[in-house]
C-alpha atoms as one frame of an Amber mdcrd trajectory, in Angstrom:
protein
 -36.495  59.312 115.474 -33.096  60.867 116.286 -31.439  63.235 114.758 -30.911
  63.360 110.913 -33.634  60.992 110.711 -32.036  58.326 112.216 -33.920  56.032
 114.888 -32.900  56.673 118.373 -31.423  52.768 119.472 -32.124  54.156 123.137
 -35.452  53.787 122.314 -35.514  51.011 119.891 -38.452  48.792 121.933 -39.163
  45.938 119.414 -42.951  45.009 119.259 -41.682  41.565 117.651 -38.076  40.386
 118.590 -36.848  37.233 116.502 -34.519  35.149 118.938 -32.675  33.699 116.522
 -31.122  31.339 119.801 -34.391  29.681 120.028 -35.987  30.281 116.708 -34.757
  28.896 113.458 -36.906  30.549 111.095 -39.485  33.470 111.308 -42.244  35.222
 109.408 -43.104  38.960 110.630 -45.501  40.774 108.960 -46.231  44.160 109.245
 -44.680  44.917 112.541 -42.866  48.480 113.551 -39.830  47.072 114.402 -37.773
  44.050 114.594 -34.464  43.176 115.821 -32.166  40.395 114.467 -28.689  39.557
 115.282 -26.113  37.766 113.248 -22.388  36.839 114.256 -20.018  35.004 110.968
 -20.280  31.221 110.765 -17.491  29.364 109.319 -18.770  30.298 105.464 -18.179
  33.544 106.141 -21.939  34.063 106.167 -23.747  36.109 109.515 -25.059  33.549
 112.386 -26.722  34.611 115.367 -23.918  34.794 118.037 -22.682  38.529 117.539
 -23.090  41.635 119.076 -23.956  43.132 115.350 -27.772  44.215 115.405 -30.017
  44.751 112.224 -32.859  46.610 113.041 -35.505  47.579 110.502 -38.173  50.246
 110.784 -41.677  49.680 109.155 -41.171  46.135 108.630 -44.029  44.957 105.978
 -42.420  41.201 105.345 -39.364  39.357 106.372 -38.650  35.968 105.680 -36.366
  34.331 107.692 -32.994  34.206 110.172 -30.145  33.043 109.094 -28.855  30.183
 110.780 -27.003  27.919 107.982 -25.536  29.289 104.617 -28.310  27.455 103.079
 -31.254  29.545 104.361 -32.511  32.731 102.544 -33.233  36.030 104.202 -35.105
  38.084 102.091 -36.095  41.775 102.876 -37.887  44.723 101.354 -35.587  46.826
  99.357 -36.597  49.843  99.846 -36.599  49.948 103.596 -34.013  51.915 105.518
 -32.178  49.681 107.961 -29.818  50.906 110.995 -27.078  48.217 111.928 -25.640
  48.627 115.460 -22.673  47.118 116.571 -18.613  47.288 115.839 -17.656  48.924
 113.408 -15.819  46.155 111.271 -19.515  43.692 112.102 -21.415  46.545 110.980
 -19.442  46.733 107.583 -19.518  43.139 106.692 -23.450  42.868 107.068 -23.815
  45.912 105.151 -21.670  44.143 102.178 -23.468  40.979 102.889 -27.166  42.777
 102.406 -25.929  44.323  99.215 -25.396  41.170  97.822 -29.589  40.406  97.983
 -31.072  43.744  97.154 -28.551  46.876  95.740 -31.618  49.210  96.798 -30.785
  49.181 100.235 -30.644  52.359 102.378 -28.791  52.067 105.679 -28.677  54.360
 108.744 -24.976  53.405 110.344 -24.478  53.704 113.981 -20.842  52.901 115.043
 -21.622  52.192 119.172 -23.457  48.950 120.602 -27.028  49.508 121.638 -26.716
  51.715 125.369 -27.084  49.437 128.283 -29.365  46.701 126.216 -28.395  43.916
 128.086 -29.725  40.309 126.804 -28.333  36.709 126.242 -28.490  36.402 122.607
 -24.762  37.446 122.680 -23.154  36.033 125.340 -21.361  33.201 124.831 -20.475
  30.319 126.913 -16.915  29.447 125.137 -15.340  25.997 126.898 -16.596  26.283
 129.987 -19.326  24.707 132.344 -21.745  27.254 132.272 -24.046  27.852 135.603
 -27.104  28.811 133.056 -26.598  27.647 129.851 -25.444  24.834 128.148 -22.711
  24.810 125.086 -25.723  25.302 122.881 -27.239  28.533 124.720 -30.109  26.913
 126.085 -30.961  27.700 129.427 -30.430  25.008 131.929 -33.584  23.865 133.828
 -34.716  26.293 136.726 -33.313  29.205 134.705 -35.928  30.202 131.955 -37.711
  32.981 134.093 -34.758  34.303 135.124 -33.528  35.134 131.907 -37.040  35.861
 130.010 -37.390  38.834 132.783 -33.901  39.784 131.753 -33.896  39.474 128.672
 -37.962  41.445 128.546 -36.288  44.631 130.474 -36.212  48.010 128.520 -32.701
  48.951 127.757 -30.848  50.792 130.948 -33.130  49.135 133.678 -30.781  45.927
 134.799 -28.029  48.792 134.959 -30.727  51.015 137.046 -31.641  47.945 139.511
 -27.377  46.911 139.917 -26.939  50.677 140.747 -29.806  50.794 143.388 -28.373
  47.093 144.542 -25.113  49.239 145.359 -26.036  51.921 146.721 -28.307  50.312
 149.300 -25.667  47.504 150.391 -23.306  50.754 151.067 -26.275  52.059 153.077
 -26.525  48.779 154.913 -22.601  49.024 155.490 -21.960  45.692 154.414 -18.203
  45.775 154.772 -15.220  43.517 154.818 -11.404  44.626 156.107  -8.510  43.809
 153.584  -5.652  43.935 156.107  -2.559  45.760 154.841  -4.636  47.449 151.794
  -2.866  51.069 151.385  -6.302  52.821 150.455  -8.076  51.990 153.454  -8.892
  48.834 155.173 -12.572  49.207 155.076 -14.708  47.995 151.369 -17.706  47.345
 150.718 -18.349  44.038 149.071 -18.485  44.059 145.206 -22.293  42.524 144.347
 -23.504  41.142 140.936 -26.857  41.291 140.226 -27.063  37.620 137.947 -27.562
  34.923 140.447 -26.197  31.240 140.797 -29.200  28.796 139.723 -28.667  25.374
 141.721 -31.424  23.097 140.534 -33.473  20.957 142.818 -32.117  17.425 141.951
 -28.444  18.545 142.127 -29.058  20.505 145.376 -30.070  17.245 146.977 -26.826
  15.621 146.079 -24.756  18.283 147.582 -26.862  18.400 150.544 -26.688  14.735
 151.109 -22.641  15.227 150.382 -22.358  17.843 152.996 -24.382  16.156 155.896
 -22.067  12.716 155.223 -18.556  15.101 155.020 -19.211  16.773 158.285 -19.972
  13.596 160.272 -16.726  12.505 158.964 -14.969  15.154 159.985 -16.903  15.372
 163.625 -15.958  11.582 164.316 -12.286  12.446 163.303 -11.532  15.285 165.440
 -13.316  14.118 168.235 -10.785  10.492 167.440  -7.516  12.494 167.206  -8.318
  14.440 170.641  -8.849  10.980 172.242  -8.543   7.812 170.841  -6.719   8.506
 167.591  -7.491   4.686 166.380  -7.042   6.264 162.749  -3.394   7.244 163.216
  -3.232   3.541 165.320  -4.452   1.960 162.073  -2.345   3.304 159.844  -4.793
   5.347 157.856  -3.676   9.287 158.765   0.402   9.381 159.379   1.511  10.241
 162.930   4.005  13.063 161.822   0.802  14.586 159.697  -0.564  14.886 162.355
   1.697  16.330 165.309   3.086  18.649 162.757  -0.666  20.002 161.972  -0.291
  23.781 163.293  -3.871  24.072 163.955  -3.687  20.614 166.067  -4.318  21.438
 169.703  -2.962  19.354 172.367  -4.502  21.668 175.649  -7.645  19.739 173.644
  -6.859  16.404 173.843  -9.264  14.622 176.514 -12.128  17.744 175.883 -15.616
  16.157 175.570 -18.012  18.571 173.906 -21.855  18.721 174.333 -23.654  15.671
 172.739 -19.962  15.251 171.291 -20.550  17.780 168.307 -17.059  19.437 167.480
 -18.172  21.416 164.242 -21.166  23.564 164.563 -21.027  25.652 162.020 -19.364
  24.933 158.838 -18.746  26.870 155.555 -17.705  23.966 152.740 -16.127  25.403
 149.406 -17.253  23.635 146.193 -16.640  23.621 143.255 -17.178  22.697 139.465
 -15.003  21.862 136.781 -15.516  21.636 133.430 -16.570  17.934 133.757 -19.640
  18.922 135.351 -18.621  17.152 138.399 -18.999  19.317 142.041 -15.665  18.990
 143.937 -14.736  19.699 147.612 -11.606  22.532 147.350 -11.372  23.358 151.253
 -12.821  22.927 154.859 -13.701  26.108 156.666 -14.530  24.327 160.387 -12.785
  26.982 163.168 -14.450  30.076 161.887 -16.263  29.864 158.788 -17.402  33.680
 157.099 -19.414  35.353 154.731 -23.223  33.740 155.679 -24.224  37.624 156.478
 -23.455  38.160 152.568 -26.006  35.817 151.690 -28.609  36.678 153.648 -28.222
  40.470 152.808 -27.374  39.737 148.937 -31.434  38.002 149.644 -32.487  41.267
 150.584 -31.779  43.436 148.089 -32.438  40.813 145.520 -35.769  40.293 146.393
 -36.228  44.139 146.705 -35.416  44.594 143.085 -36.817  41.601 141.571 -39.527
  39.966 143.850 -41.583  39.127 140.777 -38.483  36.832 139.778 -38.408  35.200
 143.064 -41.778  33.787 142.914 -41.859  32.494 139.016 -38.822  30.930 139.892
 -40.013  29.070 142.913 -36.113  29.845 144.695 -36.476  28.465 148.354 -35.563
  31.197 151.028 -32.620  31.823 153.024 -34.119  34.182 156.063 -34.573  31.217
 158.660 -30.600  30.861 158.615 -30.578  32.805 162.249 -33.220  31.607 163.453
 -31.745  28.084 162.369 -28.580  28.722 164.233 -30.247  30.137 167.483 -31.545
  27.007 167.746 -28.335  24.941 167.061 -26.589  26.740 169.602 -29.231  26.279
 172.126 -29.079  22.988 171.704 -25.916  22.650 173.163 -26.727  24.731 176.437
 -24.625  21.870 179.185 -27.092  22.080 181.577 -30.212  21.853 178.834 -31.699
  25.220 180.186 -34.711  25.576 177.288 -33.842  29.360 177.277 -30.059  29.420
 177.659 -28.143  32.936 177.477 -26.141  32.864 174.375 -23.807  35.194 173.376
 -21.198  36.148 170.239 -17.428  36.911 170.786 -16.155  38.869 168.232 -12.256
  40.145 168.546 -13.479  43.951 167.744 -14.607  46.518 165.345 -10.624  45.568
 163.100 -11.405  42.129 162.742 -12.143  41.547 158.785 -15.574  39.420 159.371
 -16.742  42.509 162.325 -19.668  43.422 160.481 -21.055  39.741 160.030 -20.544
  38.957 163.985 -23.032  42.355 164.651 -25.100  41.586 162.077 -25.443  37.306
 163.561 -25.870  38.798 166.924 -28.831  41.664 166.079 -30.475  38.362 164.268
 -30.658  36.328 166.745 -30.779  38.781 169.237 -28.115  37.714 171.776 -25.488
  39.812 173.131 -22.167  41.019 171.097 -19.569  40.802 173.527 -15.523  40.960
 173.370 -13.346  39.354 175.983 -13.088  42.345 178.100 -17.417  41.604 178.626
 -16.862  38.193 180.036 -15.247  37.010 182.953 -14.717  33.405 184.954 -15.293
  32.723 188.216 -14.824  29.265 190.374 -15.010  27.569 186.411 -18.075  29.446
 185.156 -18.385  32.249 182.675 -20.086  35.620 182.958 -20.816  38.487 181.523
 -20.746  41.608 182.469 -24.056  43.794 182.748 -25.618  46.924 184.323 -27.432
  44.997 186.503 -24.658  42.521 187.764 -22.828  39.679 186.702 -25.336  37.388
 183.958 -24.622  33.877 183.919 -23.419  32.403 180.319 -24.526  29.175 178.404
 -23.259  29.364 175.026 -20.625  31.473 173.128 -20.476  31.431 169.706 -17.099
  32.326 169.594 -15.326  33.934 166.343 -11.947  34.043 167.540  -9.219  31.875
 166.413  -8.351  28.967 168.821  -4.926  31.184 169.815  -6.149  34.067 171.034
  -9.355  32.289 172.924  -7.552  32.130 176.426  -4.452  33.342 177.044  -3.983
  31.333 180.056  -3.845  28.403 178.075  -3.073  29.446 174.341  -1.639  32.890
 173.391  -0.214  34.566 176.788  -0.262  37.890 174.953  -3.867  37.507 173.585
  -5.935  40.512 174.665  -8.781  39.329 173.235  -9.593  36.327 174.783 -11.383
  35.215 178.137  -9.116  33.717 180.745 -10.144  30.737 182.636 -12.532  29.840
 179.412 -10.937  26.604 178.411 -10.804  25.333 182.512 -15.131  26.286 181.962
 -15.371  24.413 179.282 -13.511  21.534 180.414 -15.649  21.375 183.233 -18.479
  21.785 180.888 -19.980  24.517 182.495 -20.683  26.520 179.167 -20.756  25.210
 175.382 -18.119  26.142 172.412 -19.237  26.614 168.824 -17.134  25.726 167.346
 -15.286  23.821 169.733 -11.606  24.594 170.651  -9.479  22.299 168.202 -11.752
  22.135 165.091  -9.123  23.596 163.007  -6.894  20.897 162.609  -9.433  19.637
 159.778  -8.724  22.613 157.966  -5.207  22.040 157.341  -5.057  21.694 153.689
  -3.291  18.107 154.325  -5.591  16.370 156.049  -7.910  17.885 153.766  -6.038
  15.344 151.133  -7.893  12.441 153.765 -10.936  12.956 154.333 -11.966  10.461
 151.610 -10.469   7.901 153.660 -12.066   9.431 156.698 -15.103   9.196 155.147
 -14.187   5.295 154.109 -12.727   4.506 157.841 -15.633   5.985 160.352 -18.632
   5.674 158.112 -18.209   2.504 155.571 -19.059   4.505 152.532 -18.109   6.267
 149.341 -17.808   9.847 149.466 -20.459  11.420 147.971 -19.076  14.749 147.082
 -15.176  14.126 145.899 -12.419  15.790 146.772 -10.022  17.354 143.922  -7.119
  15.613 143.039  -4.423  16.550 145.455  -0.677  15.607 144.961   0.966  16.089
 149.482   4.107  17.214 149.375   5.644  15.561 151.839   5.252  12.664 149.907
   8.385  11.989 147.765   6.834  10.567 144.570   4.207  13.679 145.102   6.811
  16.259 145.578   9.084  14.794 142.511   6.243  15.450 140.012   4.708  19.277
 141.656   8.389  20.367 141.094   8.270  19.224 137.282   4.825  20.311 136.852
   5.132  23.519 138.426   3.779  25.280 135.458   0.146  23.275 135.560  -0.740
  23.095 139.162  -2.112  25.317 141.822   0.319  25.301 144.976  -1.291  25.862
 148.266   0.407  26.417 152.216  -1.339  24.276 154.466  -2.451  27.385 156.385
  -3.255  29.950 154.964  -6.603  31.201 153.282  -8.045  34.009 151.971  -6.020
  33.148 148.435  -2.895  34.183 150.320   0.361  31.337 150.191  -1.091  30.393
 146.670   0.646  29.564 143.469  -1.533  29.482 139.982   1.156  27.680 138.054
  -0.298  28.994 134.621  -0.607  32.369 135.631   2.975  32.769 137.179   6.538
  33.673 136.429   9.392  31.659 135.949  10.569  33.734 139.199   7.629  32.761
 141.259   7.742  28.936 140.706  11.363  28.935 141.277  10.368  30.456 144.743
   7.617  28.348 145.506   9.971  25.480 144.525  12.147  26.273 147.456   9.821
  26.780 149.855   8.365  22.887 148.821  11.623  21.617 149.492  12.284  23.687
 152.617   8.796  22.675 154.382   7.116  20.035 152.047   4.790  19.427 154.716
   3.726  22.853 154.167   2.449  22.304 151.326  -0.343  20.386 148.667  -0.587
  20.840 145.263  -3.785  20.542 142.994  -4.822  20.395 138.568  -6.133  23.583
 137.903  -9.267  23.364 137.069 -11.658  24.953 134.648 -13.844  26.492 137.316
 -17.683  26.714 135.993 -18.736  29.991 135.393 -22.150  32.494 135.587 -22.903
  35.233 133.561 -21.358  38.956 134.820 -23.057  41.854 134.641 -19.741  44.076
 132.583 -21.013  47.330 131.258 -23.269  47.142 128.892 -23.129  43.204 128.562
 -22.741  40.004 130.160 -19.609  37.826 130.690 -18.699  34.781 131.917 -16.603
  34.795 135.443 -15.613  31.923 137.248 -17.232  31.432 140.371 -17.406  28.723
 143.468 -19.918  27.816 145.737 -19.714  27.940 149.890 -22.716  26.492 152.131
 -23.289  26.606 155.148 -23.801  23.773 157.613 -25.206  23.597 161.037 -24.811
  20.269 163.638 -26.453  20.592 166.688 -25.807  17.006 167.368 -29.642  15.702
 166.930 -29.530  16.803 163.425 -27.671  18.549 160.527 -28.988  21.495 158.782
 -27.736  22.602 155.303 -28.904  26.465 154.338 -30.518  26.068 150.939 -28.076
  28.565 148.847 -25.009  29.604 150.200 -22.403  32.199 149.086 -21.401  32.326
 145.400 -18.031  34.055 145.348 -16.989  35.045 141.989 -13.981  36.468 140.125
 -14.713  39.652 139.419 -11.164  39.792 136.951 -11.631  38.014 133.683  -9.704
  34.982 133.405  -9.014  34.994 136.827  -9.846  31.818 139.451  -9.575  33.574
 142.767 -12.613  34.485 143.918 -11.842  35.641 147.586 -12.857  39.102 148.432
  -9.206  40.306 149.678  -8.262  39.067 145.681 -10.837  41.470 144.160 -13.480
  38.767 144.276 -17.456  39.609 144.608 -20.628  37.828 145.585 -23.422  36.735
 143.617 -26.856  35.844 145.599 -27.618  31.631 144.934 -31.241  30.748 143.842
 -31.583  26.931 145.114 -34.577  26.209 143.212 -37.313  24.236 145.086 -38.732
  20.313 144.444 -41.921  19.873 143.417 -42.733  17.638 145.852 -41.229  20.311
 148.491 -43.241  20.825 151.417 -45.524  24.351 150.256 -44.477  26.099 153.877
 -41.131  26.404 152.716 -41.672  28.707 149.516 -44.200  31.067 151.694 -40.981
  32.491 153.785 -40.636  35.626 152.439 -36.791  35.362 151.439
């Protein structure tokens, strides 16, 4: 008891918990405690979708929960009851309870119940929910996950977030927000509430992915040869040539086994029709794999019993899955080929996840000044000499790669590398030139990629997009300014963006001119009612809006899609951008595994 005789609600551990989201009716009889909550139905009359709590203390008989005006509730009178919750919920009930039994003593207590985090409250509202449907129920795959939740004493999800933080700062897991006044250095916001992905839906993205990225492999590899699908009409010349991230020192390059796109981050997403969609291509240099395997970590750290009543297929093999991708496209097929990653420097934004890769697989972290090329075949520098290189997994934009042939001011790149490659005397990944299927227009074509090299439907759909350089398209962005999201073809990180419902009349006027002063600049897409996963906010959960980026790897015999992924989510409420450098976080993304999957898979550890 607390002071003045009033129960302590730190401490208020129900021995019998009515959940009124799953049970319609319930008896308790002589119990200590028990817990019901009630939110105001259209009658005016408590439900059980508020934050208002009723909790009564030597409970001898109580007949039901409310869930229709029509059912009774029926209590002891004489027993002192303590309602928790806002202060104009708490009132209401109180009326409401003197309407049954005048004898009624209450203990008020004017502040929700301390860090008492549960999902009887939280509340899906219009959108797609991750874990529960419209109704509250959990979505398959999700049950444990929120019965451990919802069975932890009050204070301990806050505990286990706090520890989460603290040992992610330890592990210096760090991304750079260029211009950022305060410092350029953060450490990535976390939520503890993962992303379920059920089995049967995980197969259809899966299957999606692998058919999008041989699409994508058999364009690029067209366009820097044969380019039969500008001959035929399909992608416009002037789309094309005017692509900034199209390459012409690549045109004629022949990469190992012919693989241009090695490693591939896809962003997907889902609206509120329940429908995944394809929002962008991340082919030259795709980020934030490091997250997922470190968001693992912790996660299974804090709640390994989770993990395994879950059955959530691991993530750890992603290095040792790309170590063998990249050796796989040594040019001269040496079974132990030296492989190496070239990172820009300790500025670049993505610096931590290029040491991190490297210490995984445990290759070399070099920068250009390491390397050197000689008669058409790359080194690197050691103590003991000059070490013969096979592969680079290279994380430096296709400008700054070789100044002799891009960039002449580049001071990060390797001179002579191109001329090595040409000669295939060392592998790419990816290759030089993979960035032209990033461009946000071509983006728009992949669908008819996917239709011109492969004779099939796409399996994973794009979202609507309106091109700008397209009259009728342009003509009806302009009206429709207001509704649409506006996007440069080059730019990323939720820079060059317009949300047309969240702007000012000033801002669409400005994006309207720069439409009309580079239209090919520019696409233009619905906003969409992004799905959402419950946020850990205080002492409660929320919905944010989240999206979904896996990662691919094509090492030309096969393609490998990492079960999970990174779950970036919006951290703001109401907001849609999700990207770090926006004041987005990362939630870790339990792909939960088939019963028919093969039993080796669940025994890896993460």
């Amino acid at each position: 008891m607390g002071r003045a005789g009033v129960p302590d609600t730190r401490s208020l551990d129900c021995s019998l918990r009515a959940d009124p989201l799953v049970v319609q009716r319930a008896e308790v009889v002589a119990c200590s405690c028990v817990e019901l909550r009630f939110g105001f139905g259209a009658e005016g009359v408590p439900t059980s979708t508020s934050r208002t709590c009723l909790v009564m203390e030597r409970v001898s008989y109580v007949k039901c929960v409310l869930r229709t005006p029509q059912d009774t509730f029926k209590i002891k009178p004489t027993l002192p009851i303590v309602l928790v919750g806002r202060t104009e919920r708490v009132q209401f009930i109180k009326l409401w309870l003197r309407k049954i039994s005048a004898d009624c003593r209450f203990f008020s207590v004017w502040t929700p119940m301390t860090n008492h985090h549960h999902f009887g409250e939280y509340q899906t509202e219009n959108f797609f929910d991750e874990m529960l449907d419209a109704n509250g129920v959990p979505r398959q795959g999700a049950e444990p996950l929120l019965k451990c939740i919802n069975e932890l004493p009050p204070g301990e999800l806050v505990t286990r977030q706090q520890s989460i933080e603290r040992a992610l700062m330890r592990m210096g897991i760090t991304f750079t927000v260029y211009g950022d006044e305060a410092g350029t250095e953060k450490i990535f916001p976390f939520d503890v509430i993962p992303r379920i992905v059920q089995a049967f839906e995980w197969r259809h993205i899966e299957a999606g992915l692998k058919q999008r990225i041989e699409a994508l492999n058999r364009f690029i590899d067209d366009i820097y040869h044969d380019q039969a699908i500008v001959k035929d009409g399909i992608l416009p010349r002037h789309t094309l040539e005017k692509a900034k991230s199209f390459r012409k020192q690549c045109i004629g390059l022949k990469p190992p086994k012919g693989v241009w796109c090695h490693i591939t981050g896809t962003d997907l997403v889902r609206h509120s029709d329940g429908a995944i969609y394809v929002l962008e291509d991340n082919l030259r240099c795709p980020s934030g794999v490091s997250y997922v395997l470190q968001n693992r970590l912790v996660m299974k750290r804090s709640f390994p019993q989770m993990f395994a009543d879950s059955n959530v297929r691991p993530v750890i093999n992603y290095p040792a899955q790309l170590f063998k991708t990249l050796s796989s496209i040594s040019p001269d097929g040496n079974p132990e080929p030296t492989v190496v990653v070239l990172t820009p420097g300790i500025f670049n934004s993505a610096y931590y996840e290029h040491s991190f890769l490297a210490q995984q697989m445990g290759v070399e972290l070099v920068q250009g000044e390491d390397l050197v090329v000689e008669n058409d075949i790359v080194y690197m520098l050691t103590t003991d000499g000059l070490e013969k290189v096979d592969v680079i997994y290279r994380r430096i934009d296709d400008d700054f790669l070789d100044p002799k042939h891009f960039r002449k001011d580049s001071m990060l790149g390797v001179p002579g590398l191109l001329d090595a490659y040409r000669q295939g005397n060392v592998a790419l990944a990816n290759a030089p030139g993979t960035g032209v299927a990033d461009d946000k227009v071509i983006y728009a074509y992949v669908p008819e990629m996917i239709h011109y090299y492969m004779g099939e439907e796409p399996v994973l759909p794009n979202v609507p997009t309106y091109i700008c350089e397209r009259d009728d398209d342009r003509k009806y962005v302009l009206e429709h300014l207001d509704e649409l999201v506006v996007k440069a073809a080059n730019e990323a990180g939720g820079y060059g963006m317009l949300i047309g419902t969240q702007s000012t009349l000033e801002q669409r006027q400005e994006f309207a001119k720069r439409i009309e002063d580079d239209p090919r600049n520019y696409i233009a897409q619905p906003t969409l009612a992004l799905s959402r996963v419950p946020t850990n906010v205080g002492d409660h959960f929320e919905g944010r809006h989240v999206d979904l980026r896996p990662y691919v790897l094509y090492g030309g015999d096969s393609v490998w899609v990492l079960p999970g992924g990174l779950t970036r989510v919006a951290l703001k409420k109401g907001s849609l951008v999700v990207n770090s450098s926006q004041g987005g976080g990362s939630k870790d993304t339990w792909v939960i595994a088939d019963q028919e999957l093969d039993a080796t898979d669940l025994k890896v550890t993460l």
